[in-house]
N, C-alpha and C positions, 0 to 999 in steps of 0.2 A: 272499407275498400278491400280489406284484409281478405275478408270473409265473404264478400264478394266475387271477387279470382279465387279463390280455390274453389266456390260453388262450380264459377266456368270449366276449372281443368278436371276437376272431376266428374262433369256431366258429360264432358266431350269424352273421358278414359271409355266412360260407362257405352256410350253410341260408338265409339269405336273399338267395342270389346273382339281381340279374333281367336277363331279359333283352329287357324294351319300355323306352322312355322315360319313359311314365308313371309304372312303377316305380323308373326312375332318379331321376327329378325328384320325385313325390310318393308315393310308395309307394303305388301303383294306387287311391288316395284311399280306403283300407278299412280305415285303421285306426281303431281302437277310441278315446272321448273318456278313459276312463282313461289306457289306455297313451298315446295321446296326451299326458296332460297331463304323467304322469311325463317323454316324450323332452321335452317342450317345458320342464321346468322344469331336464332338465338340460342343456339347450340352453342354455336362458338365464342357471344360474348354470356360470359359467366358471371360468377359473381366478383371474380379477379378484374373482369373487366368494366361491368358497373360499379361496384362499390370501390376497389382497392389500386386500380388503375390512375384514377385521379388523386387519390392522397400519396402514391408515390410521387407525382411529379410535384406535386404542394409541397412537399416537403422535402425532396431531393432537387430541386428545380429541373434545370435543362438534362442532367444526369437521369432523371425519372424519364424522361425520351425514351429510353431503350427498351419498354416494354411496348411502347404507342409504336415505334420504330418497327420492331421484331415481328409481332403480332402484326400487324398490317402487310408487311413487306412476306411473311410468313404463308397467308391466307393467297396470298397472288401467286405465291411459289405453289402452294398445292391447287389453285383453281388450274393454272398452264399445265405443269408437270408430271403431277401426279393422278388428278380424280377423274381425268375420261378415260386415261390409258384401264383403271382399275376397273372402272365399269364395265369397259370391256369386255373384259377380261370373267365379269358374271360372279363373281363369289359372294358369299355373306358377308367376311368376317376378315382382316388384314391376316390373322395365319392362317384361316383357309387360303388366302393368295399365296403364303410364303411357302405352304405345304406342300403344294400342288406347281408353284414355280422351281420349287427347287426339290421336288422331287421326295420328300422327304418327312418322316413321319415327327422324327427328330427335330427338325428344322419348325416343323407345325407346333412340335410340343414347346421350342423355346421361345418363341413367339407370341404362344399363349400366356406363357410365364409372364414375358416382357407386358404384355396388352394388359394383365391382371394390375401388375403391380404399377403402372405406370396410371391405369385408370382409377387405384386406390389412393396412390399420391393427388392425384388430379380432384378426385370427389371428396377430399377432406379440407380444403378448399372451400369447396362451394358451400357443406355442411358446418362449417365456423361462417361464412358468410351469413345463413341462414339463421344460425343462433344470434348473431349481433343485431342484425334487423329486430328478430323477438324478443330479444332481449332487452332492447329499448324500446318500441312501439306496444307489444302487449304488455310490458313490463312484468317480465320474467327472467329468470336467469338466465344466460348463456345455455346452459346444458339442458334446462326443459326447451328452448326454444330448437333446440338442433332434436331434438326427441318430437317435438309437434311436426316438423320439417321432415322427419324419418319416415312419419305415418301416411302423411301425403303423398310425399314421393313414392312408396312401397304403392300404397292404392292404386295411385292413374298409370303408374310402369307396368305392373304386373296385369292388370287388366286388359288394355290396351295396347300391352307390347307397343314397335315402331308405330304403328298407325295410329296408336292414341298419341303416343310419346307427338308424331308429327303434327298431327294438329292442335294437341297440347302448346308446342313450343311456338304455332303460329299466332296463338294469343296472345301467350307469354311477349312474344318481340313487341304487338302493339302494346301492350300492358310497358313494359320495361323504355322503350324507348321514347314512349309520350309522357312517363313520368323523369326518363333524363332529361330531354327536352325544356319542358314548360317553366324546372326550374331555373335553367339556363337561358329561360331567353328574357324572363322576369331580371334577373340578378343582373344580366348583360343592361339590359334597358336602367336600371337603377343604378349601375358605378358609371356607365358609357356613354349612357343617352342611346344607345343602340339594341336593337333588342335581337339581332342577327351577333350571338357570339365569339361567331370565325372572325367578326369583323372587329367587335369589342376588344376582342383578345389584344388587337394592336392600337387601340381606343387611348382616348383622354379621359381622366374620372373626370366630372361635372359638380360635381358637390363636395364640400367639407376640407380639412385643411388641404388637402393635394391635388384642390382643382386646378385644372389648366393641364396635370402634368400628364404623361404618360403611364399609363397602370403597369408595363413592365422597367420604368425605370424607376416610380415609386419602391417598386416591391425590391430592387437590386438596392433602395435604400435601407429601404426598411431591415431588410435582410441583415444588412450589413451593421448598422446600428444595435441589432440583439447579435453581433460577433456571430454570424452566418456568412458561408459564402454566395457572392451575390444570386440572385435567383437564376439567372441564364447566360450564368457563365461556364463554362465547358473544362470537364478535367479538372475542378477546383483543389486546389492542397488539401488532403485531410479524407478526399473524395474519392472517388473509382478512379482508376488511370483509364490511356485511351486503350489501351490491350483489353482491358476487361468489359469496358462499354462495345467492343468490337464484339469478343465472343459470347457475351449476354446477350445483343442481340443476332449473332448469328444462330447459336445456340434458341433462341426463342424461335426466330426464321424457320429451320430446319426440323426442330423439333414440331410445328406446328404440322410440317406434311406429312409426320408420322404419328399424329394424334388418331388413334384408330375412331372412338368414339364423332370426329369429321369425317372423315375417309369414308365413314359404313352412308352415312344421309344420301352416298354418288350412288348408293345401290336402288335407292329407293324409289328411282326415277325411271320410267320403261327403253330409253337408251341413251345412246352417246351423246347424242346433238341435247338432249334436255337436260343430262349434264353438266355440260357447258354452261348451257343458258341459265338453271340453276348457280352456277359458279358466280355469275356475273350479275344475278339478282342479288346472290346473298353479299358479292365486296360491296355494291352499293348500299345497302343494308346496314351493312357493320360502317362504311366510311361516317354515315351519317351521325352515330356514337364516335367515333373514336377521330374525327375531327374536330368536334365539341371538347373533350375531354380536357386537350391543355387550358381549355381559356374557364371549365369548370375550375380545375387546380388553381387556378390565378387569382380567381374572384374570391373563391376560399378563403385562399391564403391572408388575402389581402382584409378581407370582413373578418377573420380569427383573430391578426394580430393587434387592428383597432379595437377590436371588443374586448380583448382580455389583456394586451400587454398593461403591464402598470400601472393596474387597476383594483380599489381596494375589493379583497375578497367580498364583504358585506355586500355589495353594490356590483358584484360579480353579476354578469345577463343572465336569464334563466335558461337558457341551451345549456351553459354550462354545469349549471347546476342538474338539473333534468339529466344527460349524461355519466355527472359523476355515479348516481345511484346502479348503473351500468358498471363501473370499474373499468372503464373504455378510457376516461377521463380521471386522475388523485389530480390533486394539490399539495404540497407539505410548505409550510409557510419555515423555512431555513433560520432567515435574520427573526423571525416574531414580531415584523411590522406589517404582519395583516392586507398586505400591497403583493397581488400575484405578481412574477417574476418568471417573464417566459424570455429564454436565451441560449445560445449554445451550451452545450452539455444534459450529461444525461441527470434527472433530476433525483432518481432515485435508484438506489436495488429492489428492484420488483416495485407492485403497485400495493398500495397500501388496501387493507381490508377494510369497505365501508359499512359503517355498521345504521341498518335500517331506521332504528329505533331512536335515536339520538342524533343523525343526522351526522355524524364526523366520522373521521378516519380514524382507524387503532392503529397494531401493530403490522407492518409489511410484512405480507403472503409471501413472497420469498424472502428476504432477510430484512433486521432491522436496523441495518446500516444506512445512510447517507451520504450519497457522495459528497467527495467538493467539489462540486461542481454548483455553480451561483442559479443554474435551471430548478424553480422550484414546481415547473407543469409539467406531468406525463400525460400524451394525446396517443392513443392507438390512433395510425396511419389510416385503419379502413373505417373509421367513423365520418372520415370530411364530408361525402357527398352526402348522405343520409343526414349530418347533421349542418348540412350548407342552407337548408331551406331557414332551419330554425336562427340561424347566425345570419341572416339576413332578413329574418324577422317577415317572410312570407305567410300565407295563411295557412290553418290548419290542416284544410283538404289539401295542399299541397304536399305538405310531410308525409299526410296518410297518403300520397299517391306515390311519393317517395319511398315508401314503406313497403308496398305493394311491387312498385319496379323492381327493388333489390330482392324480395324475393320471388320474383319470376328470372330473374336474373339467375340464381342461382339454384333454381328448383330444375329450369330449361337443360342445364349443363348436367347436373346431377340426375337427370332422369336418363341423360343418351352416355353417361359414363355408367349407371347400372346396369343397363341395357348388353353395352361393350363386355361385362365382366359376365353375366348373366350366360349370354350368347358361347363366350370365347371357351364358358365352363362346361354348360349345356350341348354346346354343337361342336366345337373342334375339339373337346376330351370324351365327351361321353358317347358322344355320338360318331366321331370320326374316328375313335385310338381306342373305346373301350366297347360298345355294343353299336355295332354296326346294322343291328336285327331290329335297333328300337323303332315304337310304332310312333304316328304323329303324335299321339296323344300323349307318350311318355316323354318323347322330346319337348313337348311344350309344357307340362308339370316339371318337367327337370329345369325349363327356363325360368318359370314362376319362380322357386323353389330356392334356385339361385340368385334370384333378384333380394328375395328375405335377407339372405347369408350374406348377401354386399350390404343392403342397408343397414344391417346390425356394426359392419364392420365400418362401413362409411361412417356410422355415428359415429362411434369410438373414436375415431380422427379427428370428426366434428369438435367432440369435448376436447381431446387432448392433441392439438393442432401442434407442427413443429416450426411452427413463423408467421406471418402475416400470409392473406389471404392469397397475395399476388404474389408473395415469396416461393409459398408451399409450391401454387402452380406451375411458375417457374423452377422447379425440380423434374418437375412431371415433365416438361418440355425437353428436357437437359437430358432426361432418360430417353423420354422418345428421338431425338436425334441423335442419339449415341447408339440405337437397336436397330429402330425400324427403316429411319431414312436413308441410308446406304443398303441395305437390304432391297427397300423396295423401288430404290432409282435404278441399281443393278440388275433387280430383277428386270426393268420394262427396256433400260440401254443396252444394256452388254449381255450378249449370248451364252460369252466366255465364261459370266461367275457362274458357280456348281457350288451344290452342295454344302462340301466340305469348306470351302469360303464363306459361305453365309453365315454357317452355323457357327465359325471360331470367329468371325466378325463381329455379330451379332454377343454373341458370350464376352469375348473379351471388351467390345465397348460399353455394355451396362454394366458390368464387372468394376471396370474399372472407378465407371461416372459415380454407383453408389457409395464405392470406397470412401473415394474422394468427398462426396456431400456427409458423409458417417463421421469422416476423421475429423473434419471440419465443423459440424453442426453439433456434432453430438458428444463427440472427443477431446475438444476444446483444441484440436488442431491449429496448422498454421496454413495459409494458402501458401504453400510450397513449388503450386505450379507455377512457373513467373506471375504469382500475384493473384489469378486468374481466382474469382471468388465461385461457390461452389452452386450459384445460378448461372452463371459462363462454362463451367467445366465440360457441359454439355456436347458443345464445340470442339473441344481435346475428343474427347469421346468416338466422338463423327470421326476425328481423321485417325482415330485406330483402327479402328470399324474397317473404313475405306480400305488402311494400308494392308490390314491383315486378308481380310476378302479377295482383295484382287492381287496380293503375292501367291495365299491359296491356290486360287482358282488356279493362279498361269503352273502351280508345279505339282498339279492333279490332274484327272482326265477329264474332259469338257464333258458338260451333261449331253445326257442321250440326245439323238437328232433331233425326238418328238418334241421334247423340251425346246430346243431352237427353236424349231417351225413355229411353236404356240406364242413365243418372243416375239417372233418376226411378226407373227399377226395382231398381236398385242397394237405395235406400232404402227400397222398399213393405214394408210388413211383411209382407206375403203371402210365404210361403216361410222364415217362420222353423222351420217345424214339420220333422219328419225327411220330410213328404210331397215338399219340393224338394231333388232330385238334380243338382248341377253338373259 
């Protein structure tokens, strides 16, 4: 199935190979608001969000809300607020808008900066996603599997540019969402009697010792008996507080309407009014995943901890075992009575190295200490859904469909974030600040050319990732609403911001946000901001941003009048109808 879908996306790169820039950069603005909405929704859900979305809430419970919360509430903020004013408005690229709104070549080049690094945080992400899938399904390591995923995605991107990329990702969404789908409605039908999830989710299990009961008051059992807090209880001790559940997901919220790599799919449309209507295909699109998702998490959770709590390793399921040869999944037997032991605490420092040949674990890859903690299971979070078929013991073309979803999932996201870097390097540096003389043909070699240079660097992130899948992403967001999104709501509301406000706005909020995520991630820092963890920070970010911008602006000269006028027209409602062509 594997080998299947990648035939597909790289026959459609090859039939939609171009060769102008506009078709590089937005696929000569003609594509359709359906298809549209389809590329853009599988744009937007990634590998964060099929693979690592659901194991956050499996195993954070009601607290894992705040990416299903942010992300969704995020996507409506930029369908209203942000993507018809942009289209508009006619540019390629989020600093060609910023360049050209604020006047300023400066303001273009930090913008760039910000679009680069925010899309490199964003696609190392989806390039670990891709190694986990390969690494379990063709059964190779993590690092060839993000190197097979490299050569792909270089192929159908640079060929293709937008136009491949868009009907690339129109596949991709049926590919990815009939294999979320089928195994949720299977597993629903199996714990619930129900095979409509949204409904299971609030379901009675039917079989085996907790029939009768309710599957989320089971699992607040269950939970609670391995010394977890219960599954959907809110602000639990030990947990996130409500300040940081608050700016995590505002911070996701805001940070989505400045995901340049979304933003650029409103160009690719021929005007305002299809826009929209693309807006409104793609929330339905995504609501259809990301209303599934909790009641995936539940079912999970619930068939993980019957299969393996307290259960003698020998006679351990074979998911598990199949897994551990991944390093996704150790075991360390603590007491030496051979009986897994899954429970609060962390079970080990680092994962133990398995060794092929013999079947067991040696010495642990980071240290060979032990906690004490009485947890003798380590579970990577972004395994649940990929290995939910097999813990539920569905058939095998189902996994292999599963297999294939994840990575369209995150080939979808990583082709329109090389794209974002490719463009940002290509057309707002080379093209707009360093040779303004250049001919199509070397603008479009300079995009190719760039798109190599991202993949190479996107792996690297791939192998050597700084978190979980949905973690990393949620950086990306955290940056993007700390730069772009005051920036570009400024730009389309207030006539007043200039210049010299965007540019210290802009600098000093992603300044600040990556400090903050450095001191903390990488420094062994403390959350010093009241708490505020350093996927929330993002949120701080945003209202520095704001506050320094719009003090600027008021105690500098307002931009030139042309600049107003082109604000003002920005928002006239005149030209919502398909009669304005940009």
């Amino acid at each position: 199935m594997v080998g299947v879908t990648f035939s597909l996306y790289l026959s459609i790169a090859w039939i939609s190979m171009v060769k102008t820039t506009k078709g590089f950069y937005v696929a000569g603005g003609g594509v359709g608001p359906l298809a549209n909405g389809m590329a853009t929704a599988a744009d937007w859900m990634s590998a964060a969000s099929f693979i690592s979305m659901a194991g956050l809430i499996s195993f954070m419970g009601y607290t894992g809300s705040i990416y299903l919360l942010g992300w969704t509430g995020g996507y409506v903020l930029l369908a209203l607020m942000i993507a018809p004013y942009l289209r508009k408005f006619g540019k390629f690229t989020v600093p060609d808008f910023i360049g050209d709104r604020y006047y300023s070549n400066e303001a273009r080049f930090i913008a760039l900066l910000c679009a680069i690094f925010i899309s490199f945080t964003y696609v190392a992400g989806q390039m670990r996603g891709v190694g986990i899938v390969f690494s379990r399904f063709l059964e190779v390591d993590v690092n060839t599997g993000v190197l097979i995923g490299m050569a792909i995605v270089f192929i159908y991107t640079s060929l293709g540019g937008m136009k491949g990329i868009t009907y690339t990702q129109v596949a991709q969404y049926s590919v990815l969402i009939v294999a979320y789908l089928l195994p949720a409605f299977a597993i629903s039908d199996k714990i619930v009697g129900t095979p409509i999830p949204q409904i299971g989710f609030g379901g009675t299990i039917i079989e085996g010792r907790h029939a009768g009961q309710y599957l989320l008051e089971t699992l607040n059992q269950l939970n609670t008996d391995l010394g977890f807090a219960e599954y959907t209880k809110p602000f639990a001790q030990g947990g996130k507080s409500m300040l940081d559940v608050f700016c995590i997901s505002m911070a996701l919220m805001v940070g989505t309407a400045g995901l340049p790599h979304v933003i650029v799919r409103f160009y690719t449309v021929s005007n305002v009014r299809n826009a929209r209507l693309s807006a409104g295909f793609a929330l339905l699109f995504i609501a259809v995943l990301y209303t599934t998702a909790p009641a995936i998490a539940s079912f999970a959770r619930y068939n993980m901890i019957n299969s393996i709590s307290e259960v003698e390793y020998s006679k351990a399921p074979s998911w598990l075992i199949s897994w551990e040869k991944t390093g996704l999944i150790a075991w360390v037997d603590k007491n030496h009575d051979g009986i897994i032991n899954y429970s609060k605490g962390k079970p080990f420092i680092g994962k133990p190295e398995f060794n092929g040949e013999t079947g067991s674990y040696g010495q642990l890859i980071v240290a060979n200490t032990l906690t004490d903690d009485d947890n003798e299971l380590y579970i990577d979070r972004d395994i649940i859904v990929l290995a939910n078929p097999e813990i539920a013991n569905l058939p095998n073309w189902v996994i292999a469909l599963v297999a294939a979803g994840g990575l369209a999932a995150a080939l979808s996201t990583a082709s329109g974030l090389l794209l974002v870097i490719s463009s940002s390097i290509s057309h707002d540096l080379y093209y707009r600040l360093i040779n303004r003389n250049a001919s199509e043909k070397q603008r479009l070699l300079m995009g190719r050319m760039m798109i190599g240079f991202a993949v190479c660097v996107a792996g690297y992130f791939g192998i050597n990732p700084p978190g979980f899948v949905a973690q990393v992403v949620a950086f990306a967001f955290g940056l993007a609403a700390s730069s772009f999104f005051p920036a570009i709501v400024l730009g389309i509301f207030s006539k007043r911001t200039n210049k010299e406000g965007a540019i210290a706005g802009m600098t000093c909020g992603i300044l600040f946000t990556i400090f903050y995520i450095i001191n903390i991630k990488f420094m062994n820092g403390t959350a010093w901001c009241f708490g505020i963890s350093p996927e929330g920070i993002g949120t701080v970010g945003m209202l520095i941003n704001f506050i320094i911008t719009l003090t600027i602006s008021r105690l500098t000269p307002p931009p030139p009048q042309e600049v107003q006028e082109m604000v003002e027209n920005i928002r006239y409602p005149r030209g919502a109808g398909a009669s304005v062509h940009q």
